[in-house]
C-alpha positions as CSV (number, residue, x, y, z in Angstrom):
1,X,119.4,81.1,98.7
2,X,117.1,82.6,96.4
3,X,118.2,85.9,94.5
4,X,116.0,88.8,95.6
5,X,114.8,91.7,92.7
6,X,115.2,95.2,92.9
7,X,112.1,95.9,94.5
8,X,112.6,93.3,97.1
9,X,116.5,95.2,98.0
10,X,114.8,98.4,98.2
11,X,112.1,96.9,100.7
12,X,114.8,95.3,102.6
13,X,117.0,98.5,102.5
14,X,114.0,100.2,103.9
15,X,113.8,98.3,107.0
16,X,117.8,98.2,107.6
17,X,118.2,101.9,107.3
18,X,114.7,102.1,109.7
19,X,116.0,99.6,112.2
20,X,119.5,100.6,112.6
21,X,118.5,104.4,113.6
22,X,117.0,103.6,116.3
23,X,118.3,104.9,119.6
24,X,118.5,101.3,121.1
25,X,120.2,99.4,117.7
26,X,124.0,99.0,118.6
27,X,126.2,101.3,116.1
28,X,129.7,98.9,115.9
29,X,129.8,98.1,112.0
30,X,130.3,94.3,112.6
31,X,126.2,94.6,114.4
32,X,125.4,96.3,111.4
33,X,126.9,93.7,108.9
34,X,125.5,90.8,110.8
35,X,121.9,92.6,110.7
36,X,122.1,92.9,107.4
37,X,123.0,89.2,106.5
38,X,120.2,88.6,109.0
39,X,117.9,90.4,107.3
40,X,118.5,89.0,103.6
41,X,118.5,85.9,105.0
42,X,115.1,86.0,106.6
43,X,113.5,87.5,103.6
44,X,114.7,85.2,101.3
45,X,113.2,81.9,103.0
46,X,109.5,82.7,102.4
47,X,107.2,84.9,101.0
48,X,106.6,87.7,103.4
49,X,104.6,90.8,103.6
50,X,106.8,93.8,104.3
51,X,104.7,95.0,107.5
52,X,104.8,91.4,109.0
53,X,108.7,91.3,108.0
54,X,109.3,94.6,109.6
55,X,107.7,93.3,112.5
56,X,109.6,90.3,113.1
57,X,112.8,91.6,112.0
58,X,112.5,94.7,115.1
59,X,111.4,91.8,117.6
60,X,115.1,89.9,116.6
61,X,116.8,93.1,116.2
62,X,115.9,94.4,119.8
63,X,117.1,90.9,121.6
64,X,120.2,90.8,119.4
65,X,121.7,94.1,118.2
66,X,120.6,96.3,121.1
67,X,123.0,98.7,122.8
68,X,124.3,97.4,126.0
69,X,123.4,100.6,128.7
């Protein structure tokens, strides 16, 4: 796994703290902690721009961190 820069944290941070406020994103801290791993991982594999990141990473987050009504 490749070692992501400061910038590319804060970019990443960005999107956690975005993601996991929604209404719908389920609150338990082990969803959290697996998001999170989720998301370094995904950014680390390729070069990405952050809206196309943002984009995918909501479309994964919805079908697997969502709240169960």
């Amino acid at each position: 796994m490749n070692h992501l820069q400061p910038d590319e944290l804060i970019a990443v941070k960005a999107v956690y703290d975005d993601i996991v406020s929604q209404d719908w994103f389920d609150q338990r801290e082990e969803a959290k902690a697996s998001f999170a791993r989720y998301l370094v991982h995904t950014y680390s594999i390729s070069a990405i721009t952050s809206e196309r990141f943002r984009k995918i990473v909501e479309c994964s987050a919805r079908t697997h961190y969502s709240r169960h009504w």
